[in-house]
ROGUTI-724927 format. One record per residue (C-alpha): x, y, z; residue in one letter. Coordinates in steps of 0.001 Angstrom, whole numbers, padded with zeros to 6 digits, always signed. Example, Ala and Ser with C-alpha at 12.3 -4.5 7.8 and 13.67 -1.06 7.14 Angstrom:
2
+012300-004500+007800a
+013670-001060+007140s
This chain:
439
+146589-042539+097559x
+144764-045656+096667x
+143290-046574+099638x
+139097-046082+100744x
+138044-043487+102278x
+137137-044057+105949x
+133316-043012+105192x
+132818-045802+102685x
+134227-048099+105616x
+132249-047056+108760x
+128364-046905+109583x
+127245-043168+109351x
+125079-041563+112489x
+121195-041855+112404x
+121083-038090+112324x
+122985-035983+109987x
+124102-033810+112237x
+126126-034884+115624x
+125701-033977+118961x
+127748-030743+119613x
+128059-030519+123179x
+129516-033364+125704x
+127113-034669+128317x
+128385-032412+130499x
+128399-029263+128545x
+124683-029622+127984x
+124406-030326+132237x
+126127-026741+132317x
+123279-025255+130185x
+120866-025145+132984x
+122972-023540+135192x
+124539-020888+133190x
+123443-017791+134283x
+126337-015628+136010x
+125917-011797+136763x
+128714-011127+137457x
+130573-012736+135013x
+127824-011578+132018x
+128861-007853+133484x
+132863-008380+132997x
+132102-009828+128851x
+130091-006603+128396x
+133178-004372+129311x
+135436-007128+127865x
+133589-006592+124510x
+133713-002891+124893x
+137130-002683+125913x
+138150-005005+122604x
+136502-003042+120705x
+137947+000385+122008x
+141532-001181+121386x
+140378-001844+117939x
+140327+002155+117204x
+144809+001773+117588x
+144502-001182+115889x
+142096-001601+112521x
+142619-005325+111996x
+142105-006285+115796x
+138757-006360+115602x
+137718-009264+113060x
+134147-009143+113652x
+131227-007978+115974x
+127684-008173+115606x
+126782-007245+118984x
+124422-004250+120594x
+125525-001604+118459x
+125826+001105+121512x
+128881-000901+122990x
+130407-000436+119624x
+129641+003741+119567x
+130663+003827+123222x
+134151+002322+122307x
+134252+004550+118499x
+134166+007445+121246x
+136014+006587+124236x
+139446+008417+123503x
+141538+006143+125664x
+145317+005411+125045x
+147041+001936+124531x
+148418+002006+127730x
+145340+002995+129321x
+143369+000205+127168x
+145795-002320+128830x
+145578-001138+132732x
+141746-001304+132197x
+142165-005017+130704x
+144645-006075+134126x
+141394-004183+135989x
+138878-007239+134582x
+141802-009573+135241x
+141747-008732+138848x
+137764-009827+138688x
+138763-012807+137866x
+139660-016251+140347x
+143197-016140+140446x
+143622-019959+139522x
+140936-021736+137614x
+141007-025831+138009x
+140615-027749+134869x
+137532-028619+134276x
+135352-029734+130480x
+131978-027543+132528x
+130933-025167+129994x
+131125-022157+133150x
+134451-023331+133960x
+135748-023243+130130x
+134299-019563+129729x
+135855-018144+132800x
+138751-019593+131842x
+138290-017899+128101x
+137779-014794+129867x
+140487-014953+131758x
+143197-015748+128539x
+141504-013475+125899x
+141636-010515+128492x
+145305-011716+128854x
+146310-011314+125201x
+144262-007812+125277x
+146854-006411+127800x
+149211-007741+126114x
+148372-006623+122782x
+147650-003100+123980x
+151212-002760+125782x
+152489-003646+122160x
+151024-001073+120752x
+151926+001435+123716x
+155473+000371+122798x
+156501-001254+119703x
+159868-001154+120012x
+160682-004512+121151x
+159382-007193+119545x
+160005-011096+120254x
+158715-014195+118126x
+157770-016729+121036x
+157214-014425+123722x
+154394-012467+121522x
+153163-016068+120752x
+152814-016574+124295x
+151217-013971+125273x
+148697-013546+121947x
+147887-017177+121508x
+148469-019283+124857x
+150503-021124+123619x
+154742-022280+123070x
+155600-023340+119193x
+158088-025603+119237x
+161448-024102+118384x
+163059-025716+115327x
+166090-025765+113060x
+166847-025491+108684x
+167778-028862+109084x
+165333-030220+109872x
+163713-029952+107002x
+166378-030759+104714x
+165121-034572+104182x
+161755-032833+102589x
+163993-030464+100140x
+165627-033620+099095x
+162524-035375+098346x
+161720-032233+096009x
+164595-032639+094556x
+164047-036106+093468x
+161055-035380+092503x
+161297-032181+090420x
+164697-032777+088788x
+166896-030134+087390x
+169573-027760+087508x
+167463-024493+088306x
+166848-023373+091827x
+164368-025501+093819x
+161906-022835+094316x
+161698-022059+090304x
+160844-025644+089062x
+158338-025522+091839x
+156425-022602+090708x
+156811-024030+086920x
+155456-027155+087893x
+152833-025550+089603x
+151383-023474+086825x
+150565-026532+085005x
+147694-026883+087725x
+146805-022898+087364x
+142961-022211+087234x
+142772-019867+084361x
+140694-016748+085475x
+137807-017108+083393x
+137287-020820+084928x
+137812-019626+088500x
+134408-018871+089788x
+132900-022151+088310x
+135320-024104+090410x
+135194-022438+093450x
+131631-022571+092991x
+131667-026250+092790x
+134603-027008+095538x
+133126-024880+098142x
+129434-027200+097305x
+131189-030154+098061x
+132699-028913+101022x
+129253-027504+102050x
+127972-031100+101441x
+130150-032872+103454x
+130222-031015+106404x
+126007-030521+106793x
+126302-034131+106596x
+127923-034280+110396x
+127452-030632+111569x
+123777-028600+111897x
+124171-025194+110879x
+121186-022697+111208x
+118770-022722+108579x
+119650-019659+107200x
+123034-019476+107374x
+124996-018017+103983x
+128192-016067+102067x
+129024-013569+099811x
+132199-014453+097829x
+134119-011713+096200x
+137849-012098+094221x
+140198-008756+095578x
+143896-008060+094907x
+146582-006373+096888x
+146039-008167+100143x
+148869-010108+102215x
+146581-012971+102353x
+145388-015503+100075x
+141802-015695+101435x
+140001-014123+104346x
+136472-014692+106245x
+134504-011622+107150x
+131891-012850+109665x
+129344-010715+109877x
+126810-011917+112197x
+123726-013710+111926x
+124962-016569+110112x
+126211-014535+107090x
+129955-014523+105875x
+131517-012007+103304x
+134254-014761+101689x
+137183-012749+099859x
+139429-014545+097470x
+142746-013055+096831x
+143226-013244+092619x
+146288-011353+093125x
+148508-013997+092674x
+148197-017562+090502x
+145259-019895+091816x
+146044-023427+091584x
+143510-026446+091673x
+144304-027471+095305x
+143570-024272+096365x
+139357-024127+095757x
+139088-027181+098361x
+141440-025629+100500x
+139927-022145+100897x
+136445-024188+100266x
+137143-025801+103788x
+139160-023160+105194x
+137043-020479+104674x
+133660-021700+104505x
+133137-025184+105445x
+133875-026500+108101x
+136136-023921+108635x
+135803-020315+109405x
+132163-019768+107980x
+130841-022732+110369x
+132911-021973+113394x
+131526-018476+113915x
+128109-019665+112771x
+128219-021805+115626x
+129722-019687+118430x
+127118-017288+117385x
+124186-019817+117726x
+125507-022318+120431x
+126886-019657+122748x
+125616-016147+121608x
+122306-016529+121558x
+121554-019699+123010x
+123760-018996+126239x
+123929-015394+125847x
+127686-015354+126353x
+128230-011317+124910x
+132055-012040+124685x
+131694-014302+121603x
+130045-011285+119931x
+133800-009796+119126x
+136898-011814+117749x
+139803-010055+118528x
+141990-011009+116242x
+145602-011332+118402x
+144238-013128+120373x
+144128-017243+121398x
+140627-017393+119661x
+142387-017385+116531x
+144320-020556+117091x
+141708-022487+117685x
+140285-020582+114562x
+143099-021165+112454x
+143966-024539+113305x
+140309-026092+113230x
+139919-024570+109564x
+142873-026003+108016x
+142435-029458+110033x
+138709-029274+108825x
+140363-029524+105197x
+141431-033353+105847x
+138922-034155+108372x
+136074-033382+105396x
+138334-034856+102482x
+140365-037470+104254x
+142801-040290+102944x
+142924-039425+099369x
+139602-038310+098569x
+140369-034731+097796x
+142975-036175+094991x
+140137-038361+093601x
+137128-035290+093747x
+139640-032672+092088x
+140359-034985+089222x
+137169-036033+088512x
+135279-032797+089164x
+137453-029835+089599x
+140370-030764+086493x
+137622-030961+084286x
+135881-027588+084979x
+139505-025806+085084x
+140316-027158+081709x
+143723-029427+083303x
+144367-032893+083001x
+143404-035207+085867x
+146119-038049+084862x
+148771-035756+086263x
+147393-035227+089674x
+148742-038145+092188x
+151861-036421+091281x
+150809-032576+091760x
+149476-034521+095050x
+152774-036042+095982x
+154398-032404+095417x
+151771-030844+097657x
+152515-033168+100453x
+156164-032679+100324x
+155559-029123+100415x
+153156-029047+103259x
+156094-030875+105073x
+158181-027436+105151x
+155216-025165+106103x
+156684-025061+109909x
+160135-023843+108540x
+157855-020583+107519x
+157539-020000+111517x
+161614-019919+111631x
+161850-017489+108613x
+159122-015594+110843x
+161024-015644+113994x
+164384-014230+112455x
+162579-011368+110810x
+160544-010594+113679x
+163509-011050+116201x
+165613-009154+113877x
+168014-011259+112862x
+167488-011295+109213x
+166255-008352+106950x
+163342-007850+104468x
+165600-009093+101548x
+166746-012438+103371x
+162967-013203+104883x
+162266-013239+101279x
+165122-015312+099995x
+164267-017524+103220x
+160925-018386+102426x
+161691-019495+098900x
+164875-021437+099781x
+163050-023578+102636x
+159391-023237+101830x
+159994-023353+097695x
+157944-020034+097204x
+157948-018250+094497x
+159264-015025+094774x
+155809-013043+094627x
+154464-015769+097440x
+157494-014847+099491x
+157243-011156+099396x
+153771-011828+100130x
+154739-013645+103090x
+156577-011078+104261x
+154061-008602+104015x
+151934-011096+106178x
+154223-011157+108735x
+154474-007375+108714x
+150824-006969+109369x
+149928-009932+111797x
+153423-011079+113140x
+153729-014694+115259x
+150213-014767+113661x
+151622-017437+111293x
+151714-019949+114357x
+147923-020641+113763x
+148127-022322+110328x
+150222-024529+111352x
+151003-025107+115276x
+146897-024688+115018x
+146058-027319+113367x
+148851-030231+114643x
+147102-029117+118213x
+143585-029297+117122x
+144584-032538+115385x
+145603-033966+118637x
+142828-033019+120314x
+140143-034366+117850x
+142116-037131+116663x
+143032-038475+120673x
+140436-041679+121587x
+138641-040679+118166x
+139683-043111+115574x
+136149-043017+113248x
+135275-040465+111496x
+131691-039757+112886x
+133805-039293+116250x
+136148-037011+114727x
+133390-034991+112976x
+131620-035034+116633x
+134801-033733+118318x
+135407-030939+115858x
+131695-030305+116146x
+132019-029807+120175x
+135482-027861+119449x
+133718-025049+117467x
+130641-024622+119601x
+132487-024760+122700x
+134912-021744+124708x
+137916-024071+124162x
+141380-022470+123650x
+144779-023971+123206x
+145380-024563+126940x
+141988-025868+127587x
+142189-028402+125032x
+143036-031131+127179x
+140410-030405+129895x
């Protein structure tokens, strides 16, 4: 906690905003024109789209040519037909595709695993009767979780313990230490207002976004989310806030970051820009949402939190700006911090409680009591949790598998900060997904 941050230690770039494609990326520019290819992300984007009429949260955005979009509203396809057609543009595709960082060589490849995930997410929906945790994983997100135990995480409940003493179930003192940090309603617009600045702030200072790039932010209720990004082209994001539940203070930098900036907000701005209309790569005009795009989504925006607040600079800017605007005391919060840290600890024990309740294992009722005995939720985050994991399924993978992979990748021969912020920057303008991180 007491240490300096790593941007009052290192020299910052001449220019504000880094480089955001590799040497080699930026070779691949001038040679980036593929027939061919540009033909299979049309019908790609079309056939996304079409699956999205079985399925209305597939389709997380588009922005593209608005026929493609009333060609798919009327094509009257089934599931299974959706997913032959998918295996179809597979078949266009090299059978094997070498590793290579080449900006062509990274979009085939994209091609290639998104179509992937949209056979395999219409064969799901053709028949839903059998469902598995790590094989729909797999086949959605390209990549394995690791598989892990209860007790492993029993060292972190006992650190809770110490820490919040007392004779009532874990989960309870949680949630009534929490709502000491609880942003009264009236107060929460002012802070968001201000955490989402900062977050803005430190992110233009590493990342160029276009000039006219903005968001709408709205506060909703009855949603089985906490936040949510609707991209909707052209820069512009509608930012939705669930109120449904209690907000506390570490929240506003978290959905600051995770939604906006540098998270979800910036990453689309940039696909759009970088490889939309610069390239004129259709494909990045949809985001199907099962699908390994949302990894790298998911995981950049919640490793964007510590990458634009690192060390224990979110602790210090909450106390001395966001405490005082909610009306809380800032003495209290290198404890609220130490609680948050332990709790972050058990957030991969939510992707066991996932698996049994997806694989069947465990019922509604005991996902529930799950989620508050190993992940101390309260019992409204829990059911909400479940109701998550009824809508998206292994979805939950992302938040946290995400981010320890985009970690790794940023983090690998990138001890600075500018070179973090530059590797993130390349991540998000770039067709990398969770197998082609290492290329």
């Amino acid at each position: 906690m007491g240490c300096e941050s790593r941007k009052a230690q290192e020299p910052e770039s001449d220019s504000a905003a880094s480089e955001v494609l590799s040497p080699e990326e930026t070779a691949a520019q001038e040679d980036s024109e593929d027939p061919a290819l540009d033909q299979l992300a049309r019908d790609y984007v079309r056939l996304v789209l079409t699956l999205g009429n079985h399925d209305k949260s597939y389709v997380d955005a588009y922005y593209g040519p608005a026929d493609l979009k009333a060609e798919a509203e009327a094509d009257k396809a089934s599931p299974a037909e959706l997913a032959s057609r998918a295996e179809m543009l597979l078949a266009r595709l090299p059978q094997t595709i070498e590793p290579a960082g080449d900006l062509q060589t990274l979009r085939t490849h994209y091609l290639k695993t998104q179509l992937k995930a949209v056979a395999a997410h219409a064969h799901h929906i053709a028949d839903a009767s059998f469902r598995d945790f790590q094989r729909e994983a797999k086949a959605l997100y390209d990549t394995e979780p690791p598989v892990q135990e209860y007790a492993e995480f029993d060292p972190v409940l006992a650190q809770l313990e110490e820490e919040l003493p007392g004779s009532e179930p874990l989960h309870i003192r949680v949630q009534q230490f929490q709502e000491q940090y609880r942003i009264p309603e009236g107060k929460l617009e002012s802070v968001f207002n201000a955490a989402i600045a900062e977050c803005k702030k430190r992110t233009l200072a590493h990342i160029e976004l276009p000039d006219n790039e903005s968001f709408k932010l709205e506060y909703v209720q009855d949603k089985p989310w906490s936040g949510y990004n609707w991209y909707q082209g052209n820069a512009h994001s509608l930012i939705q806030i669930n109120s449904e539940l209690p907000i506390y203070i570490d929240r506003a930098v978290d959905l600051g970051c995770h939604e906006g900036y540098p998270g979800h907000h910036t990453y689309n701005a940039l696909l759009e820009q970088k490889l939309v209309k610069d390239q004129g790569w259709l494909e990045y005009s949809v985001y199907p949402l099962f699908s390994p795009q949302s990894l790298i989504a998911e995981g950049s925006a919640n490793y964007g939190i510590e990458l634009a607040f690192p060390d224990g600079e979110k602790t210090r800017f909450e106390q001395e700006a966001l405490y005082p605007l909610a009306g809380l005391d800032p003495a209290t919060a290198e404890k609220y911090q130490r609680v948050l840290s332990l709790l972050a600890e058990l957030k991969f024990a939510e992707n066991i409680v996932a698996r049994e309740y997806i694989d069947g294992k465990i019922d509604r009722d005991e996902a529930v009591a799950r989620f508050q005995k190993y992940t101390a939720m309260s019992p409204e985050k829990a059911a909400q949790r479940v109701r998550f994991v009824d809508t998206y399924g292994a979805y939950v993978i992302n938040y946290n598998w995400g981010k320890a992979l985009v970690k790794q990748y940023v983090e690998q021969d990138a001890d600075l900060s500018n070179a973090r912020w530059q590797k993130f920057s390349r991540l998000l303008s770039s067709p990398r997904l969770p197998s082609s991180l290492n290329w």
